[in-house]
C-alpha positions as CSV (number, residue, x, y, z in Angstrom):
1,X,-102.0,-34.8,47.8
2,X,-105.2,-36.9,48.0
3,X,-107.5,-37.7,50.9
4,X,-109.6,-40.4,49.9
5,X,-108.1,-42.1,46.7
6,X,-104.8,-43.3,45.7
7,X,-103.3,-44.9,42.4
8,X,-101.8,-48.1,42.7
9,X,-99.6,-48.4,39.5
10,X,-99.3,-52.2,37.9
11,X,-96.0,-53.1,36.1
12,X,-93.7,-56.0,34.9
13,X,-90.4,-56.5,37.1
14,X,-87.5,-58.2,36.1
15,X,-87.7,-61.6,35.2
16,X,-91.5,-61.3,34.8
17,X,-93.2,-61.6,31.3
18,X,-93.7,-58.3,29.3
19,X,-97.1,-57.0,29.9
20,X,-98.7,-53.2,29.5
21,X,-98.5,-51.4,32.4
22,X,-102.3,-50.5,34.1
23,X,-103.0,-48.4,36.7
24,X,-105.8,-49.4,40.2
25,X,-107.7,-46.8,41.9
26,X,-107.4,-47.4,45.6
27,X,-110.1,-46.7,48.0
28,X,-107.0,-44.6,50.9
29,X,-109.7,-45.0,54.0
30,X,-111.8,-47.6,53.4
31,X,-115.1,-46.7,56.2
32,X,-117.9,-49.4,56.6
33,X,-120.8,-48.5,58.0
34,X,-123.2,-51.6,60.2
35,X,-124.2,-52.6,57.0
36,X,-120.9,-53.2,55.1
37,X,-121.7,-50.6,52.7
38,X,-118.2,-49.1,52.0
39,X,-118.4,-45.0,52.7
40,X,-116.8,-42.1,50.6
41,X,-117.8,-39.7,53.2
42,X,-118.2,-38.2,56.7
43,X,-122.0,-37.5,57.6
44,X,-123.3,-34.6,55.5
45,X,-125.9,-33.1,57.3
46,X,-126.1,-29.6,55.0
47,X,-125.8,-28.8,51.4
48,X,-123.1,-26.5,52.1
49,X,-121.1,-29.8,53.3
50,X,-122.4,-32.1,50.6
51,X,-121.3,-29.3,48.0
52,X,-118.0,-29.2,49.5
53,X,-117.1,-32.8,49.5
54,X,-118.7,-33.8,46.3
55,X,-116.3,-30.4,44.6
56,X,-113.5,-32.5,47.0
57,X,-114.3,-35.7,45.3
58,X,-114.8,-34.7,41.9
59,X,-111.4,-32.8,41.7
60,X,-108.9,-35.9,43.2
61,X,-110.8,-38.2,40.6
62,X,-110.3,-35.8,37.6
63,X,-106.5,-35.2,39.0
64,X,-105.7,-38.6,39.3
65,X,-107.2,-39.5,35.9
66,X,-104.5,-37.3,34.6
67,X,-101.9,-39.5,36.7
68,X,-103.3,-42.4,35.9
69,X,-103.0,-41.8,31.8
70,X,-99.3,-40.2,32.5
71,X,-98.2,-43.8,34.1
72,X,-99.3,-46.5,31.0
């Protein structure tokens, strides 16, 4: 299960031209903060907590790379 990130899977459907399959990585919950800046993250206000969601982060991206190949 992810938290932040989802795949968003591309393909033809009937009566559509052939085309390769291709694969979107989806911001789940997209956060703004007053300056439109899009966020990844709750506050991180210790390096124990920046630690733990960069770790977070880094293993849904490298899982869903593996998805992602899998479904073109």
């Amino acid at each position: 299960m992810t938290i932040y990130f989802e795949l968003h899977r591309v393909s033809p459907k009937k009566n559509e031209p052939p085309f390769p399959p291709y694969v979107h990585l989806a911001l789940k919950r997209p956060a703004q903060n007053e300056q439109g800046k899009l966020l990844f993250s709750p506050m991180l206000m210790s390096e124990m907590e920046i630690d733990d969601t960069f770790d977070m982060l880094i293993t849904e991206l490298q899982a869903l790379r593996k998805k992602a190949k899998k479904s073109i």
